[in-house]
N, C-alpha and C positions, 0 to 999 in steps of 0.2 A: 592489352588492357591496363588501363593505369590503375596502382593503390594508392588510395590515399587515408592517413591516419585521423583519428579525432580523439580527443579529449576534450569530456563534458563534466560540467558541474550542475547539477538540476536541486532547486528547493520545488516541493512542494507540499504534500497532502500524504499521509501513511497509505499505507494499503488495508483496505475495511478487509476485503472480500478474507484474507485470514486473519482478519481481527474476530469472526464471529468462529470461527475453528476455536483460535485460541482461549476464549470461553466456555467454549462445549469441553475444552478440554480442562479445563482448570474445573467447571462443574464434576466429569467423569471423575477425574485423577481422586474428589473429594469425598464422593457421593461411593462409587466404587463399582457405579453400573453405567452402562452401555449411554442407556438412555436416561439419564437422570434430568430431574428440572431442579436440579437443589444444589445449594452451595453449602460446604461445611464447614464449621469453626473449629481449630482443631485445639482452641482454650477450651478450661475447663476436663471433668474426667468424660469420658469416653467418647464425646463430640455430640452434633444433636443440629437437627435441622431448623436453619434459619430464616432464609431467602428463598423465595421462588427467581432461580438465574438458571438461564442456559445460555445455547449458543444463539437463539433467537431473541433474546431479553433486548438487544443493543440493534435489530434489524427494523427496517422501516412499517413492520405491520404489527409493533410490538402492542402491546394494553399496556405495558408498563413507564409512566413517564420519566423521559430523561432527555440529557441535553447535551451537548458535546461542549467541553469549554476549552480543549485544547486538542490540534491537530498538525502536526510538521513532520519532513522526513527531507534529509538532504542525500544526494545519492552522488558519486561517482563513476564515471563508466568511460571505458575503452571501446573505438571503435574502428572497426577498417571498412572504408565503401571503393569499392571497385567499381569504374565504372564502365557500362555496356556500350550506351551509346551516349553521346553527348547532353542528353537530357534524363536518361534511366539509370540507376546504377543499382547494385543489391551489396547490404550493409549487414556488418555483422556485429553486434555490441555484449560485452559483458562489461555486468553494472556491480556494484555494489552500494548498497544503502541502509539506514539508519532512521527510524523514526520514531514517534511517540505521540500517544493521545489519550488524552482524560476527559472520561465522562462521568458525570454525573447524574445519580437517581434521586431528585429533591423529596420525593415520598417515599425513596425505601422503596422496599419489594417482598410480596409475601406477607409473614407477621410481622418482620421487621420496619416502623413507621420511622426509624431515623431515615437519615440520608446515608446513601450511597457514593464510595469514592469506585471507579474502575480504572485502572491506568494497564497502558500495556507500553512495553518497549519491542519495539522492531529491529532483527538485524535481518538482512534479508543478502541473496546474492543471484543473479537472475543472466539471464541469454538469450538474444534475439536476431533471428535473419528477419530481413524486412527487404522489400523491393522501394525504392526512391524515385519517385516524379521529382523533378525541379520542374517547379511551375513560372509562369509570367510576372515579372511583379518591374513596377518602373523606380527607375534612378538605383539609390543605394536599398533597395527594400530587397527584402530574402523570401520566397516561402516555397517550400516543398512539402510535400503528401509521401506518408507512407503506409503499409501494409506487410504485416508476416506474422509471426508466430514466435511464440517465448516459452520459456519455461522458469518457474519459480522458486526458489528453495529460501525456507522464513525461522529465526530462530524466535520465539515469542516468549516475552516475561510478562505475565500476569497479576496485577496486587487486584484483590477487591477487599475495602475495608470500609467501616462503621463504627458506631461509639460500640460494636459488641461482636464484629467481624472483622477478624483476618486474616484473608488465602493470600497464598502464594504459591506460583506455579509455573514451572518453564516446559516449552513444548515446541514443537518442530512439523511446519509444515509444507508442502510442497506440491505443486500444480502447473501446468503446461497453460498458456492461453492465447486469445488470434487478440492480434494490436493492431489499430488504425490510427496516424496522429498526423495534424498537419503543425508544422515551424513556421513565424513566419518571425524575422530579424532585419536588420543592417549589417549592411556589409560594410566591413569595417575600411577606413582610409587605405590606398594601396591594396587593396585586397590579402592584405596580411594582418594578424591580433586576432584578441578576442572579439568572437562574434555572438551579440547579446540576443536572443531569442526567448518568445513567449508558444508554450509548444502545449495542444490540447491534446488530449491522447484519450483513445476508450480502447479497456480489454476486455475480452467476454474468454469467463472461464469454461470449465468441459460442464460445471454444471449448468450453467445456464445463464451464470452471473455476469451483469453487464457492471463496469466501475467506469466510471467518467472523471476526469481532472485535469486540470491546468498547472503548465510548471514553468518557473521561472529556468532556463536556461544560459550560460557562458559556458559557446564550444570555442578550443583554439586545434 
């Protein structure tokens, strides 16, 4: 069976699915209950409820208007694919990544009618076996299909602020999920360099949660 190594570089999109963790948790850490819908200010004497935020304020079936103005995360990841047979091979990768995203509440939330800033920073570190089709593709065109299973570990820094709030809050989370992506690239001159790839990818977590995204890839 032959190895063979990779080295990737991927831009794309953070990871939402624990961006809404790391809310719930920056709500918790403030509020000081389990389930809180409140964020707190911790100016002023003894603190005092401002905003209606949780970990659902930022999900798609939110009442609270808002809008995302900024979204990026660059990763890099090690990988060995061994291959079975001449067109299947099963891959193993550890990644490491970085990302960041701010949104914005133009109405405020709660009694609070200013505007809302949310930023979070992502470091993340993750590992995945995946089974590889190489699929058909003519001349110098690349595409392969994959499928397996990952696992997640996220470290998350939290700011939300206002003309009269601001949290701050680091938290740690961590989740297993099934991955299915297709690659499709050029093959570079000589079948040697970097080979530039546009790669879709969908995880569904153990809750139920499906994440879909596009990433710019250079593997060599």
């Amino acid at each position: 069976m032959t190895l063979r190594p990779e080295v990737a570089i991927s831009r794309g999109v953070a990871d939402r699915f624990f961006i809404e963790g790391a809310l719930q948790g920056t709500a918790d850490a403030f509020v000081g209950e389990a389930r809180t819908a409140s964020a707190i200010s911790r100016s002023g004497s003894g603190g005092f409820e401002l905003a209606d935020i949780d970990g659902s304020t930022l999900s798609p079936s939110s009442g609270t208007p808002y809008r995302k103005e900024l979204d990026r995360a660059t990763s890099l990841s090690v990988a060995v694919m061994q291959d079975l047979t001449p067109a299947v091979g099963l891959k193993t990768t550890v990644r490491l990544g970085t990302g960041e995203t701010h949104y914005l509440l133009p109405e405020g939330s709660g009694i609070l009618t200013d505007p809302i800033g949310i930023d979070f920073e992502l470091q993340s570190v993750s590992g995945e076996v995946v089974a590889v089709w190489q699929g058909r593709c003519r001349g110098a065109c690349r595409v392969s299909y994959a499928a397996g299973f990952g696992v997640a570990a996220v470290r998350a820094r939290t700011w939300v602020q206002s003309a009269l709030l601001d949290v701050r809050h680091e938290s740690r989370h961590s989740d297993t999920y099934g991955v299915a992506s297709v690659r499709l690239g050029l093959a570079p001159p000589g079948g040697r360099g970097p080979t530039p790839l546009v790669e879709g990818e969908v995880r569904v977590f153990d809750e139920q949660t499906l994440e879909a995204r596009t990433n710019l890839v250079v593997a060599f």
